[in-house]
PDB file of N, CA, C and O in Angstrom, chain B, residues numbered from 101:
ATOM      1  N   UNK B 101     -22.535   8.916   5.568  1.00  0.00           N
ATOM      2  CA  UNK B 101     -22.407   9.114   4.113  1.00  0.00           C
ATOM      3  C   UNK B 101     -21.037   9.710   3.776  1.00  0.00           C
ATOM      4  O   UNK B 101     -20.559  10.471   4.618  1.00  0.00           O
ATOM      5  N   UNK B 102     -20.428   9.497   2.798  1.00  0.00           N
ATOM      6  CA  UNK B 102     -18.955   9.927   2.369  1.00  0.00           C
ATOM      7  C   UNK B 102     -19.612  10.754   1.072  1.00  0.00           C
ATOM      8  O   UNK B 102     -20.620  10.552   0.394  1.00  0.00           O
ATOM      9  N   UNK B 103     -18.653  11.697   1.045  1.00  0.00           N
ATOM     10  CA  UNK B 103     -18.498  12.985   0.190  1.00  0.00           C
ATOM     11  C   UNK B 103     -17.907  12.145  -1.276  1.00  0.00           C
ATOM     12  O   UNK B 103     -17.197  11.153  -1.441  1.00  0.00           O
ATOM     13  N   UNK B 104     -18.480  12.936  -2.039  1.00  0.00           N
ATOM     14  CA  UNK B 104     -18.804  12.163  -3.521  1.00  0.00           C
ATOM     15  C   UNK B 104     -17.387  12.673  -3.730  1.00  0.00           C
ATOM     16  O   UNK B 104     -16.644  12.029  -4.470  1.00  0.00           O
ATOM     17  N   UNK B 105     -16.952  13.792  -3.129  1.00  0.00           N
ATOM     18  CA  UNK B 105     -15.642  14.767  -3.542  1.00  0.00           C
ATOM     19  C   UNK B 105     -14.389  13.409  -3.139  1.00  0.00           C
ATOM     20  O   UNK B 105     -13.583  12.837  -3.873  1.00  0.00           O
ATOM     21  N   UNK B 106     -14.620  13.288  -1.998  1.00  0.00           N
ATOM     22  CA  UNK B 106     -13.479  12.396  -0.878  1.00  0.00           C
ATOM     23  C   UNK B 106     -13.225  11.125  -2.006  1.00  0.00           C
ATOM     24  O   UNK B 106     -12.146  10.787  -2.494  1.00  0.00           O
ATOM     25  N   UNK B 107     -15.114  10.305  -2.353  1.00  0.00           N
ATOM     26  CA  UNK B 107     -14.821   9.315  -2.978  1.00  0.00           C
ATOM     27  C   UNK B 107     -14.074   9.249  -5.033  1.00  0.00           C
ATOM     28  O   UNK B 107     -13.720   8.216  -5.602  1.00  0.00           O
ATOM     29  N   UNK B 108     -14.066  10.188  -5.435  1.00  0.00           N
ATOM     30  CA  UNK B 108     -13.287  10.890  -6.712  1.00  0.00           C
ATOM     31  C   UNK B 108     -12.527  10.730  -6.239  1.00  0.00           C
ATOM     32  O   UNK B 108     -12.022   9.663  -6.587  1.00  0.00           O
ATOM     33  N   UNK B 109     -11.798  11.409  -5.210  1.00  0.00           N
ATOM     34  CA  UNK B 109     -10.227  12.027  -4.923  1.00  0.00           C
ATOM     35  C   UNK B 109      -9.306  10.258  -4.493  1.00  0.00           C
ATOM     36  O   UNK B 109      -8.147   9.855  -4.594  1.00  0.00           O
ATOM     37  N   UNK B 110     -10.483   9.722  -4.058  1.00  0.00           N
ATOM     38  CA  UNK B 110      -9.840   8.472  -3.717  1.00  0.00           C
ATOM     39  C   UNK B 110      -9.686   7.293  -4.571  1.00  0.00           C
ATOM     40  O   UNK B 110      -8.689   6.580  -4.468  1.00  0.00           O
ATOM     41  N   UNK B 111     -10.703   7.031  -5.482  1.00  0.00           N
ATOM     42  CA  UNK B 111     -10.679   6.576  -6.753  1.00  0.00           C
ATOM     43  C   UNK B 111      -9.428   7.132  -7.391  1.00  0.00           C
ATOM     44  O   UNK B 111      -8.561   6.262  -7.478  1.00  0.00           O
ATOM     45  N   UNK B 112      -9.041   8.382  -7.892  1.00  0.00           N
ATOM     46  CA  UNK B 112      -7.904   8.782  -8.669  1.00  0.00           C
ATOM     47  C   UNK B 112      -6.875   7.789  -8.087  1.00  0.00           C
ATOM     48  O   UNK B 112      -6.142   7.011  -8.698  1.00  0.00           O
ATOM     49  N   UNK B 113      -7.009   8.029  -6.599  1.00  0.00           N
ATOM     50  CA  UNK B 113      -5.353   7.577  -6.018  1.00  0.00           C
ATOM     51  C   UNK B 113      -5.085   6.098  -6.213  1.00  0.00           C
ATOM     52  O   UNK B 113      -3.990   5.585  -6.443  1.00  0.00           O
ATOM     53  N   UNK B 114      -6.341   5.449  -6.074  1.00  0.00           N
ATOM     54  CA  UNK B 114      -6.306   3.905  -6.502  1.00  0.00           C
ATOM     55  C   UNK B 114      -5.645   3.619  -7.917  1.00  0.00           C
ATOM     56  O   UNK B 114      -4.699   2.878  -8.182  1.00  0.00           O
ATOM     57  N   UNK B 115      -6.535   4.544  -8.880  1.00  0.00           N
ATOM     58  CA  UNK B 115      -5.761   4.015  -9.819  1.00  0.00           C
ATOM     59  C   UNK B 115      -3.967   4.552 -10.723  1.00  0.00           C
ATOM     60  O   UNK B 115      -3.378   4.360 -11.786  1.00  0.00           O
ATOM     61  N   UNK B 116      -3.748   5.397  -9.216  1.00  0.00           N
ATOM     62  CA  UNK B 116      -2.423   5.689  -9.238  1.00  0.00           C
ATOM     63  C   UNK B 116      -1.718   4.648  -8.458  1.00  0.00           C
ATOM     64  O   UNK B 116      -0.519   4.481  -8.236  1.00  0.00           O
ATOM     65  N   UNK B 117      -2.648   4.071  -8.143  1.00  0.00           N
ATOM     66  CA  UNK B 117      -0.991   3.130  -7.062  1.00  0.00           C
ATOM     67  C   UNK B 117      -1.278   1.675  -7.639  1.00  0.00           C
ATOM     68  O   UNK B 117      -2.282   1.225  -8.190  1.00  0.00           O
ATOM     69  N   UNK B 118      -0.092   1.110  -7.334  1.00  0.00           N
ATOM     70  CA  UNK B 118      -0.085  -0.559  -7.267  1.00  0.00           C
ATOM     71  C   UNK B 118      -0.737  -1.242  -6.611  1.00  0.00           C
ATOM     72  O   UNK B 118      -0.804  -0.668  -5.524  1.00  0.00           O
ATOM     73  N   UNK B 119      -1.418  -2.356  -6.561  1.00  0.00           N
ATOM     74  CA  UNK B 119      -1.858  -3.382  -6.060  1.00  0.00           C
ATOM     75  C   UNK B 119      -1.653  -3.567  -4.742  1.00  0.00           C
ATOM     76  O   UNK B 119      -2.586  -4.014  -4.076  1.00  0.00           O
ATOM     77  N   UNK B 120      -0.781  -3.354  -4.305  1.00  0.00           N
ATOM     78  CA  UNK B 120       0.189  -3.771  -3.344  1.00  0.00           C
ATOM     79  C   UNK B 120      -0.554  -2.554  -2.387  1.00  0.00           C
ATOM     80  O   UNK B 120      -1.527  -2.739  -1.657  1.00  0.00           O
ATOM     81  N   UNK B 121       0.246  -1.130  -2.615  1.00  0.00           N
ATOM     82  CA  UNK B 121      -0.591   0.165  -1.850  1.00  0.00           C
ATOM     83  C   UNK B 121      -2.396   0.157  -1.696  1.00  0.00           C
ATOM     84  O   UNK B 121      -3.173   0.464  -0.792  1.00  0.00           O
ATOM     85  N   UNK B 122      -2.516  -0.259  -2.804  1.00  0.00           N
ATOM     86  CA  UNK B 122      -4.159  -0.882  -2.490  1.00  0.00           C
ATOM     87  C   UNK B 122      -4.356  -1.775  -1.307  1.00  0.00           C
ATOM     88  O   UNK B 122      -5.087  -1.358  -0.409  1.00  0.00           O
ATOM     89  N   UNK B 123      -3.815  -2.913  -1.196  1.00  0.00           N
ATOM     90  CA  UNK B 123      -4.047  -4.204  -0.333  1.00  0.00           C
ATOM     91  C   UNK B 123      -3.927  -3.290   1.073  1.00  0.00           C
ATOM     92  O   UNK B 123      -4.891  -3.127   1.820  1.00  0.00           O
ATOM     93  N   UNK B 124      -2.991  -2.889   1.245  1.00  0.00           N
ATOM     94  CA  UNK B 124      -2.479  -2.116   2.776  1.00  0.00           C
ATOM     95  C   UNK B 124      -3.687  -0.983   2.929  1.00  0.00           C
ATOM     96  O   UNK B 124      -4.280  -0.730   3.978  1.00  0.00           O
ATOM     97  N   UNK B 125      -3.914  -0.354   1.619  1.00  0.00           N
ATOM     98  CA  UNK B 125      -4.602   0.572   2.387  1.00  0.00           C
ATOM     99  C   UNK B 125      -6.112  -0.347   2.701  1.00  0.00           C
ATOM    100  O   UNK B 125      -6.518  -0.423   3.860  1.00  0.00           O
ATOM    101  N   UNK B 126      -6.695  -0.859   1.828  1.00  0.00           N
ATOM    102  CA  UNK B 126      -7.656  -1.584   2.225  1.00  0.00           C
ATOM    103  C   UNK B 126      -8.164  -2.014   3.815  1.00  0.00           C
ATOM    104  O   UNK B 126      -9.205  -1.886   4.461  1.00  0.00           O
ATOM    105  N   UNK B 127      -6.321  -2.808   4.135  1.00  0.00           N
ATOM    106  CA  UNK B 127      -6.445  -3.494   5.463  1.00  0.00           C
ATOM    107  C   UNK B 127      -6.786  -2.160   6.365  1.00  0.00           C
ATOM    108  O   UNK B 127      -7.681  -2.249   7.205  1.00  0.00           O
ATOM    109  N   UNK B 128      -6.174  -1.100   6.214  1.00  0.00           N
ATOM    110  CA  UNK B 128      -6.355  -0.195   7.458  1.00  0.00           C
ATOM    111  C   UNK B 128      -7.388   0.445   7.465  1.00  0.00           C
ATOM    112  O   UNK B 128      -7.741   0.939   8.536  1.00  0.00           O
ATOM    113  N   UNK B 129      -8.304   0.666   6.117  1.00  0.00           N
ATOM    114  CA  UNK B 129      -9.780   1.282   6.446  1.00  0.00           C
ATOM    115  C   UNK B 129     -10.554  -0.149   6.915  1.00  0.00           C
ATOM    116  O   UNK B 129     -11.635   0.063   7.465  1.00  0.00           O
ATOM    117  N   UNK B 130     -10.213  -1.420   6.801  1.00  0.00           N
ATOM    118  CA  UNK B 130     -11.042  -1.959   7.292  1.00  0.00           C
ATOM    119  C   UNK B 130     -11.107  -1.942   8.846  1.00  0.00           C
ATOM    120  O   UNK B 130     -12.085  -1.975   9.592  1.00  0.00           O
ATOM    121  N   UNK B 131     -10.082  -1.895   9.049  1.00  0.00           N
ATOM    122  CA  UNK B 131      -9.593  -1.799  10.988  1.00  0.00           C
ATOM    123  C   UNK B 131     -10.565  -0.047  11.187  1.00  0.00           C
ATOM    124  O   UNK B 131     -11.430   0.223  12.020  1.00  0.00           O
ATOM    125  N   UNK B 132     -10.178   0.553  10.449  1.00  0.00           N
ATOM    126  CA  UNK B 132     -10.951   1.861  10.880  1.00  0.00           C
ATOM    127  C   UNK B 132     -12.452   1.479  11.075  1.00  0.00           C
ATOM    128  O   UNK B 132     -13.081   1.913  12.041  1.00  0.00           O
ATOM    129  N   UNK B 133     -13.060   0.593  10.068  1.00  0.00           N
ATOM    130  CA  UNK B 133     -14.563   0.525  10.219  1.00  0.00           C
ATOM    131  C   UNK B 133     -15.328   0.181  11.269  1.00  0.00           C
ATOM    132  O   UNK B 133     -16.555   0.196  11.171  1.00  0.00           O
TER     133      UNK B 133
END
């Protein structure tokens, strides 16, 4: 289970970044999974 805190804090950052910083980060939590 992920922390409701972690998933807020990470939402904010999404909709601070570009598309682009999205796509990358995407790829590397998927490799983490």
């Amino acid at each position: 289970m992920v922390n409701l805190e972690i998933l807020s804090f990470a939402f904010a950052l999404h909709l601070m970044m570009s598309s682009e910083e999205k796509a990358m980060i995407c790829i590397q939590q998927s490799r983490l999974l």
